[in-house]
C-alpha positions as CSV (number, residue, x, y, z in Angstrom):
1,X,-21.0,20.7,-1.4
2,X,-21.7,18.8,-4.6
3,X,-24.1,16.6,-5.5
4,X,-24.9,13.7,-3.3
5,X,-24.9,10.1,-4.8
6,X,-26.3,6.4,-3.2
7,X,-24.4,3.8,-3.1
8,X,-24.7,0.3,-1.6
9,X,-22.2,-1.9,0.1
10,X,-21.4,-5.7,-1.0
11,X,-19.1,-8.7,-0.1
12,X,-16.3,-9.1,-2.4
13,X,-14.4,-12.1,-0.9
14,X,-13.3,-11.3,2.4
15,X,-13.9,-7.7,1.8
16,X,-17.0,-5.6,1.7
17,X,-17.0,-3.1,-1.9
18,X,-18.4,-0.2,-2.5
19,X,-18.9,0.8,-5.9
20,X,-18.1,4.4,-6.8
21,X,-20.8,6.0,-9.5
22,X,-19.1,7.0,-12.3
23,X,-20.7,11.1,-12.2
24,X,-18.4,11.3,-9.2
25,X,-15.1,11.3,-12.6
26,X,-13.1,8.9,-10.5
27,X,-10.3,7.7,-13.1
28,X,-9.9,3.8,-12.8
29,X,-6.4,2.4,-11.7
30,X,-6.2,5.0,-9.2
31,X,-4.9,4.6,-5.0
32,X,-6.7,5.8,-2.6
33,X,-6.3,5.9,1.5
34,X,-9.6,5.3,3.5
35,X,-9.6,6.3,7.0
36,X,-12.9,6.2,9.5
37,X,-13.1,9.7,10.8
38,X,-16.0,10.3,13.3
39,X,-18.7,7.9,11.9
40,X,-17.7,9.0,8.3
41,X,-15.3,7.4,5.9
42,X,-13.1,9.5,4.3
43,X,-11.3,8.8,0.7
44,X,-8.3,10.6,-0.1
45,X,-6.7,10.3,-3.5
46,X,-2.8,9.1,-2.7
47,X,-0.4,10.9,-4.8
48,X,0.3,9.1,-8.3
49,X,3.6,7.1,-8.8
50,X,6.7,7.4,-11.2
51,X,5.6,5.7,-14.4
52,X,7.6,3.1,-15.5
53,X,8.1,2.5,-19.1
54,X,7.8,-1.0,-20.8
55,X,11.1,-1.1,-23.0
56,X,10.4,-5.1,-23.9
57,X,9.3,-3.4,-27.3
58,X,12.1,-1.2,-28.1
59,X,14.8,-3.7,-28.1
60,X,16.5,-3.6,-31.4
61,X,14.7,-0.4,-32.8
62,X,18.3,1.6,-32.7
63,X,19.5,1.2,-36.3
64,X,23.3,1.3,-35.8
65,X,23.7,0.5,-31.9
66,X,26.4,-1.7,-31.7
67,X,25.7,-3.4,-27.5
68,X,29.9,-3.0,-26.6
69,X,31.8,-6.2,-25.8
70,X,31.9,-7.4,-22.4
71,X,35.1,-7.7,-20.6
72,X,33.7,-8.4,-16.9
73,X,34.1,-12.2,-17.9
74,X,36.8,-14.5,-19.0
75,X,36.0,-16.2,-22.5
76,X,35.5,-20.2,-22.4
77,X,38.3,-22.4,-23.0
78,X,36.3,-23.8,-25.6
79,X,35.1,-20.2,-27.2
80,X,39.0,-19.4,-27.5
81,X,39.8,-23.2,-29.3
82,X,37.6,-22.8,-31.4
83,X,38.1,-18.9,-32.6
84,X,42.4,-20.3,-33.1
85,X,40.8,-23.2,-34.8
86,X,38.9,-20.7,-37.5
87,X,42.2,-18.6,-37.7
88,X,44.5,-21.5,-38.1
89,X,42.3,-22.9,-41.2
């Protein structure tokens, strides 16, 4: 067994906290499942999910992607007047 640390309950809203001392090395951020076993209350890391990448900040880093036309739609009447307008001129 390692080394035993104090630590005190508190209200936290409608919760009661309890802090965790950092010489313990638990990383921030991190789930964990609590279950009341016998009087003692046991803390067991939950596995850590699939990271999920932010990719706001890459859009239009590609030099020379072209983004293919779409051809799920039908164009606008107006879109197609006004591209036979620019030919006809």
């Amino acid at each position: 067994m390692g080394k035993e640390y104090t630590a005190k309950s508190f209200k936290s809203g409608n919760s009661v906290a309890i802090r965790v001392p950092a010489g313990l090395g638990i990383e921030p951020d991190r789930e964990w499942g609590v279950e009341w076993v016998d009087g003692d209350l046991v803390f067991r890391a939950k596995p850590a999910g699939k990271r999920k990448i932010d990719v706001s900040k890459f859009w239009g880093k590609a030099k020379g992607l072209k983004v293919p036309e779409r051809r799920d739609f039908d164009e606008r009447p107006s879109t197609i007047a006004a591209r036979e307008a620019d030919v006809n001129r």
